[in-house]
N, C-alpha and C positions, 0 to 999 in steps of 0.2 A: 821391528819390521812386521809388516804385515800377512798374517797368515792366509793366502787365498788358496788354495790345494785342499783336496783330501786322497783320502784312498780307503775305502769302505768294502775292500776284498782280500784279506791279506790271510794267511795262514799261518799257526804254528806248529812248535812240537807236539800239540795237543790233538793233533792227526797226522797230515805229512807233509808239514812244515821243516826248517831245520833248525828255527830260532825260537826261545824259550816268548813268553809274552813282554817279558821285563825286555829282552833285548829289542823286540820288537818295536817299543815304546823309546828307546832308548834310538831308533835308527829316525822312526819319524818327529822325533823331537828335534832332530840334527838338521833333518827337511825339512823343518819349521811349519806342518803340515795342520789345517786347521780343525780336520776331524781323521780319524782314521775308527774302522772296526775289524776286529779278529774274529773272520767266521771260518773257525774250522769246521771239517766235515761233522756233522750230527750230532755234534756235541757243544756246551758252553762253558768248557773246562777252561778256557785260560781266564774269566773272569775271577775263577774259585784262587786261582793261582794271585792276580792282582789287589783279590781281598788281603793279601799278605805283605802287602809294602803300601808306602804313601805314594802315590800314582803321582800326583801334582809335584813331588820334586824331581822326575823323572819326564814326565810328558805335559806339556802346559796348553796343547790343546783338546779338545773335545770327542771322548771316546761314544761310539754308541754302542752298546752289546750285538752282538751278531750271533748268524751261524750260516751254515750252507748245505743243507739237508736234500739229500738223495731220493730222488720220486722216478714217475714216469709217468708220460704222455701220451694216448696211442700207441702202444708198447716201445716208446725212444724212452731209453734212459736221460732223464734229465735232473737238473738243481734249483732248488729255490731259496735264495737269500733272505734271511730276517733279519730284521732290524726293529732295535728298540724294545728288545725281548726282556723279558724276565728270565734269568741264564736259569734261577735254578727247578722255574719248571718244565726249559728245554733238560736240562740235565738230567731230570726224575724220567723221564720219557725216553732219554738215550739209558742210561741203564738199565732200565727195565727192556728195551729193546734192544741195546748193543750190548746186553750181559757178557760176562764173558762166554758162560754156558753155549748164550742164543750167538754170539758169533763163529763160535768152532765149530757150531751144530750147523748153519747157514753156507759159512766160509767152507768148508770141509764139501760140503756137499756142490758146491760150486766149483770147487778146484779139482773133484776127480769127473766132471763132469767135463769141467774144460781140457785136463786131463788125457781124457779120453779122445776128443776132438781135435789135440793136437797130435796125438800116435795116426789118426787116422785119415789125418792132412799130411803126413810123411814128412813131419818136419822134425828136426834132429834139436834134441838136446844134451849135451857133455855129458850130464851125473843126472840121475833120476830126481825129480823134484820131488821135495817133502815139505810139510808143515813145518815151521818150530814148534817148540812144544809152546812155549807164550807168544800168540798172535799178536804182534805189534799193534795192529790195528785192520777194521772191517777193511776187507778190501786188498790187505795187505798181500796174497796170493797173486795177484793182477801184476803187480809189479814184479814179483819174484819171476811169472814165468814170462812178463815181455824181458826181461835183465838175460835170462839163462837164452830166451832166443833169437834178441838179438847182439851176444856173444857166439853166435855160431853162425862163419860167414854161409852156410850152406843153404842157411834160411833166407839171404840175400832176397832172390825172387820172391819168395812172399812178399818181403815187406814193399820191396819197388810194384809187385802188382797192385797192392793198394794201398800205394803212394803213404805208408805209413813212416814217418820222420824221428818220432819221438813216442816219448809213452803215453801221452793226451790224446795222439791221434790212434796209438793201440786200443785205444781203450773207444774212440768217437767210432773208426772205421773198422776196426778190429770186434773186441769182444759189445759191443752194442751194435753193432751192425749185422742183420737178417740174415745181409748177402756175402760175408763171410765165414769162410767153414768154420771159423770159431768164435763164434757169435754163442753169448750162452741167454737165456732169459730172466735175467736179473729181474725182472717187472716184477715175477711172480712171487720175489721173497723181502720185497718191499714194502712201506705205505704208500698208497695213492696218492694224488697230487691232493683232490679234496683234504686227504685226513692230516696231509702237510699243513697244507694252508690256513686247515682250523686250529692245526699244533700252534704256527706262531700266531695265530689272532688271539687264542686262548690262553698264551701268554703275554697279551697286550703290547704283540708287535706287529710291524709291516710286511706284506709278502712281496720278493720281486723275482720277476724270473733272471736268470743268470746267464750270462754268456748264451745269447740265442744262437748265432752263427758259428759257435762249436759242433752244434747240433748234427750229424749225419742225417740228414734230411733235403728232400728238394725244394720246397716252398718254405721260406724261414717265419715269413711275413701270415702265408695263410694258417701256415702251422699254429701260431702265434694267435692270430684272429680268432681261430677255433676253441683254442685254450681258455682265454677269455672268455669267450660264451659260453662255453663248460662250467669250467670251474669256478666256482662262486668266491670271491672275496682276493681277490688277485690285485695287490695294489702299485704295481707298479714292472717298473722293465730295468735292466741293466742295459746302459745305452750305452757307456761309456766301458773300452776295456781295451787289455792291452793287445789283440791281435787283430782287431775290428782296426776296418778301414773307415776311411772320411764318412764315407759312401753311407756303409754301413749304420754307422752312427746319425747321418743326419734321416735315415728311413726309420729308426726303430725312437728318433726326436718326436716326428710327425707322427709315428704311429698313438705315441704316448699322449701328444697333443690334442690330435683326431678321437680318442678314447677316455680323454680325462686318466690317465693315469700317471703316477710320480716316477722322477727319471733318478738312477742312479748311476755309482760309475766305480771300480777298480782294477787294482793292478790283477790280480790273480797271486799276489807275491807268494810264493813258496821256497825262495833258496835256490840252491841244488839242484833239486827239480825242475825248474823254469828258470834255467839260468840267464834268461835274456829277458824273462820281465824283474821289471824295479822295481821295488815301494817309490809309489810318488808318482812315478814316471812311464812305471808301462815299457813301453817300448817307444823308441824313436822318440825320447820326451812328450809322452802324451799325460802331460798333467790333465787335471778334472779341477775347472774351477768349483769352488764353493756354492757357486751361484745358482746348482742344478740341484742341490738336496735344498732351496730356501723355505720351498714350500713347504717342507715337514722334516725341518732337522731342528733340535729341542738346543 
């Protein structure tokens, strides 16, 4: 049978995933899918992980190395996807900046900050939130205090005042958003989008922006427009995904069209987390023909 599918957004246990990479390979082989890549957050750990089995008796299509690395735009928190990277001189780069030191020292300072902003938004949490003593992962805070409040029905109104559903949109309309009280400025203890964009070209891979219309922003397109003229060496869009409408997709087709830029496409698969997107399929069966990486898949 013929392999026409991919899915070039998929994550693992190697951030906040819930599938190790070996099962990961094991699911898209099942889907018969003709490329897939594992970009977890800031790091290229699950390729270190696939150096340790024979990949071809497990997955018999076409892996690209990835990742999905943390920036910002005009102070919006955004992502940019690589492709075709060199894992382990993203990985020298995430160590050296997701040490463990540098995330307790980051993380820690983010959390009594956000901390703070939630006692003084009057919203009720059960038990007093603490670190663990081993931070799972950068970031890992974020989720601990959306989980603690929304387990408390008192916080109800918050979340229905901005319209927050799940923890994606905690995180888009909540803490990355200006105009909520707990909005924290993540921008300020990040890399730039420039020094992303030179990470993966100086690992001999591609840049594309990720999930545009996640983005809490009102112009997605001009937003978008601007970007590119900024940032130098931007190779591409994520057109395809799984919460984007028709609409959507056929705007950010032409945009890529109009700008010479390469399109890509995945699920966002996470497990657990995103329990209604698939590998493969997205939502609502929105497979990604193969046809849309031709121009620059190896």
């Amino acid at each position: 049978m013929e392999r026409k599918f991919i899915d070039l957004h998929i994550h693992s246990t190697n951030s906040d995933g819930d599938k190790k990479p070996i099962e990961l390979l094991e699911m898209a082989e099942k889907l018969q899918l003709a490329y897939i890549s594992i970009t977890d957050h800031e790091n290229c750990k699950a390729y270190e992980d696939l150096e340790k089995i024979d990949v071809k008796n497990i997955y018999k299509g076409k892996i690209i190395p990835g990742c999905e690395l943390m920036t910002s735009f005009n102070n919006v928190i955004i992502e940019i996807l690589g492709y075709y990277v060199d894992e382990k001189i993203i990985n020298k780069w995430y160590n050296r900046t997701y040490s463990k030191e540098e995330i307790e020292k980051r993380d820690k300072k983010l959390f009594e900050t956000l901390k703070d902003k939630v006692d003084k938004s009057n919203l009720k949490i059960e038990n007093e939130l603490c670190l663990p003593k081993e931070i799972p992962y950068t970031g890992y805070f974020k989720y601990m205090t959306y989980q603690a409040l929304k387990n408390n029905n008192a916080n109800k109104e918050f979340f229905n005042k901005y319209n927050i559903n799940n923890y994606e949109e905690f995180i888009r309309k909540g803490l990355s958003n200006p105009q909520n009280p707990l909005f924290i400025q993540e921008a300020d203890y990040i890399a730039t989008i420039q020094e992303i964009v030179n990470l993966i070209h100086n690992a001999g891979g591609l840049a594309f922006v990720a999930h545009l219309y996640k983005y809490n922003i009102e112009n997605h397109i001009n937003f978008l427009n601007d970007m590119i003229k900024t940032v130098k060496g931007i190779d591409g869009v994520e057109c395809y995904y799984s919460s984007f409408s028709s609409e959507q997709t056929q705007e950010l087709e032409k945009f890529c069209e109009d700008n010479r830029l390469l399109k890509s496409g995945g699920s966002d698969y996470h497990g657990k987390l995103k329990p209604k997107y698939y590998m493969g399929k997205g939502t609502e069966n929105k497979e990604i023909d193969k046809k849309i990486i031709a121009k620059w898949a190896k």
